[in-house]
N, C-alpha and C positions, 0 to 999 in steps of 0.2 A: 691317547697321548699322556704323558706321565713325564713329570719331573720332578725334582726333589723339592721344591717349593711348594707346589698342586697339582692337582691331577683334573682333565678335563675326559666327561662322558657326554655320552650321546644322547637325549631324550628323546621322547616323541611327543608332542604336543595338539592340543583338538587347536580348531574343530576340525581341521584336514590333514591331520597326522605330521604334522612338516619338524623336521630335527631340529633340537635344541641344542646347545653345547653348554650345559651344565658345569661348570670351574668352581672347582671345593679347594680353600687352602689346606697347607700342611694341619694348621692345629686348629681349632674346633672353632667356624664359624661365628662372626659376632652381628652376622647381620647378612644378608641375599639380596642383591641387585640385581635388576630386571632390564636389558638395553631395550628400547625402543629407536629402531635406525630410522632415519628419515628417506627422505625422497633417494632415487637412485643407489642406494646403498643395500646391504645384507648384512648378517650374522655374519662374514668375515671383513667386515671394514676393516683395516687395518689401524686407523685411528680409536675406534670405538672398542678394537680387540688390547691397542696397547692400554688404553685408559681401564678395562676389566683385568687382564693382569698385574697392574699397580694397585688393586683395587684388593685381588686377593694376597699379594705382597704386605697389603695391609690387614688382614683376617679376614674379608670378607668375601661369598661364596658370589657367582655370578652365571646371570643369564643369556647368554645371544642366541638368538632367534630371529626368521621375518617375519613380519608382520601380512604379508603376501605370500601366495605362491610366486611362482614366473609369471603364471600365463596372467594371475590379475594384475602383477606390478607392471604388465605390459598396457598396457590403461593408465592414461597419464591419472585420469580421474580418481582412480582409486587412493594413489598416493597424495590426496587432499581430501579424501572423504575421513574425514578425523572421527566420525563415528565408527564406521569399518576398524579404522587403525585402535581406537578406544578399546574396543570390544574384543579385537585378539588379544592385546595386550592384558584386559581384564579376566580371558579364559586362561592366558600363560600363568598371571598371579593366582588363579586359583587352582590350576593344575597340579602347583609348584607350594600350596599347600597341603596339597595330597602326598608329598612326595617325603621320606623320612630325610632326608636333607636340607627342606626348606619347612619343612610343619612348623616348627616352632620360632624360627627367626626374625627379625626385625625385619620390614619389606620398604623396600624403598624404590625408584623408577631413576634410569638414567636417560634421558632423550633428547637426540639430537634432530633437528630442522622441523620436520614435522611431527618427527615422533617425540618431541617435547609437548606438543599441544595432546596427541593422546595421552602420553604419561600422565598431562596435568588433569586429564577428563575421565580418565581413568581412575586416579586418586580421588577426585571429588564423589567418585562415587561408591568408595571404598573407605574401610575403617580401620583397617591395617597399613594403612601405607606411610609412615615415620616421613621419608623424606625424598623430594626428587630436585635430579639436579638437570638442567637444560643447558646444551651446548651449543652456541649460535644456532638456538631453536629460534620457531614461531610460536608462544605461548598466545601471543594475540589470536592465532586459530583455534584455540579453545574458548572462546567465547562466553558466553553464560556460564560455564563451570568456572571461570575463573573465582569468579566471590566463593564460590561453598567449596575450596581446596582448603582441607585441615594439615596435610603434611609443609612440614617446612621446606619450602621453596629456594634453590638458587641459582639465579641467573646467568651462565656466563657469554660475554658476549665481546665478539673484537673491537677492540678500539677502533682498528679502518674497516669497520663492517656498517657503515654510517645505517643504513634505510633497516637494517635488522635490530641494529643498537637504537633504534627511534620504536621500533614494535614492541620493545622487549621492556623500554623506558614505559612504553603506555599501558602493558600488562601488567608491570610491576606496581601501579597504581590502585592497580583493580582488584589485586590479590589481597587477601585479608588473614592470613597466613603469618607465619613466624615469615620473613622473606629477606631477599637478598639479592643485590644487583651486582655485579665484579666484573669492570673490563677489564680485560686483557691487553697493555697497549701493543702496540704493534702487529697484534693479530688481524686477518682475514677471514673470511668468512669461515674457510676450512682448517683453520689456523693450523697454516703450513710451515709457518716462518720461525726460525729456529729459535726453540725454548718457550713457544704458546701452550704447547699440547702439553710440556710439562708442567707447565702454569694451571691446562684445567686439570691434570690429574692430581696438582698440592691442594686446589677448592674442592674439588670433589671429595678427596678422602677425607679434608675433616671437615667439610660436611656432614659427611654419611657417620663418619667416626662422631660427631658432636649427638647428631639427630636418630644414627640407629644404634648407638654402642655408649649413653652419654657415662656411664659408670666407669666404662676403660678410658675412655678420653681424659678422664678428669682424674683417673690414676695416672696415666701418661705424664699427663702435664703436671702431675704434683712429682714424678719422677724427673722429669726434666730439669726442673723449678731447683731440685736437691744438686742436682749432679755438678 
């Protein structure tokens, strides 16, 4: 697939070979996001795909991949075992080190429901990873990693998402991180409701833009500041 904005290629990723779709912007990367989907979702959510090409609209290169095959997402089990999901997530980061498109970039995690809790268990046990951002995740599923996450953390979470917005309130506690908590009002869980999902792609980008690119941001905004 090819446009004039970026271009998206195929990977292959361990440990079971399963395709990535790798998204490089037009001009030279300022940082590589990594998705982590959550329960019943894939590499083409269409929420998680809109939020990676606003992502590279803004320079930055992007990951979608599953964390499962079929056959294990078909195990409810699996899509809760947050070590399982950790640990692909942790072979994608470092495959995507290997790769001359990601070797040298700022790494950062994007995760939604569950795959915010690998994202976050992941990071903690990683030393590249600048920043990740959680989209009406479960971070409370990361458990014990919570305290030793060095990347700067932000939470987003819907205002009518009461019992997630109470996990994410009790993780954000625990975190000892640069961090951040932003409802969304009117949002639902899967914030479907018109102008949510563009609400978390404006915290996500300058987040990632603050925490994996702070040198451009801070040109950005001394350009904005003039104009």
């Amino acid at each position: 697939m090819m446009s004039m904005q970026n271009r998206i290629v195929s990977v292959t990723l361990p440990p079971h070979g399963g395709e990535g779709l790798l998204g490089l912007p037009a001009a030279p990367a300022r940082g590589i996001v990594l998705f982590a989907h959550g329960s019943g979702s894939s590499r083409f959510s269409p929420r998680n795909a809109y939020v990676a090409d606003a992502l590279r609209q803004a320079g930055f290169a992007t990951l979608l991949f599953d964390l499962l095959t079929d056959d294990e997402a078909e195990d409810r089990a699996n899509v809760f075992d947050i070590a399982l999901l950790a640990g692909r997530l942790d072979q994608a980061a470092t495959r995507v080190r290997e790769m001359a498109a990601g070797r040298d970039l700022p790494l950062g995690f994007f995760g939604a429901s569950t795959g915010a809790a690998a994202a976050l268990v992941a990071a903690a046990g990683r030393q590249d990873v600048r920043a990740v951002v959680s989209r009406g995740g479960r971070p409370d599923l990361a458990d014990q990693a919570l305290p030793k996450v060095t990347a700067a953390t932000l939470l987003i979470v819907g205002g009518n998402d009461p019992e997630v917005l109470s996990l994410n309130r009790a993780a954000y506690q625990r975190l000892r991180c640069t961090r951040q908590l932003e409802i969304v009002p009117g949002a639902t869980h899967l914030f479907e409701e018109k102008g949510t999902l563009e609400a978390v792609v404006a915290l996500a980008r300058d987040w990632f833009a603050r925490h994996l690119a702070p040198e451009l941001a801070e040109a950005e905004h001394v350009v904005q500041r003039s104009a």
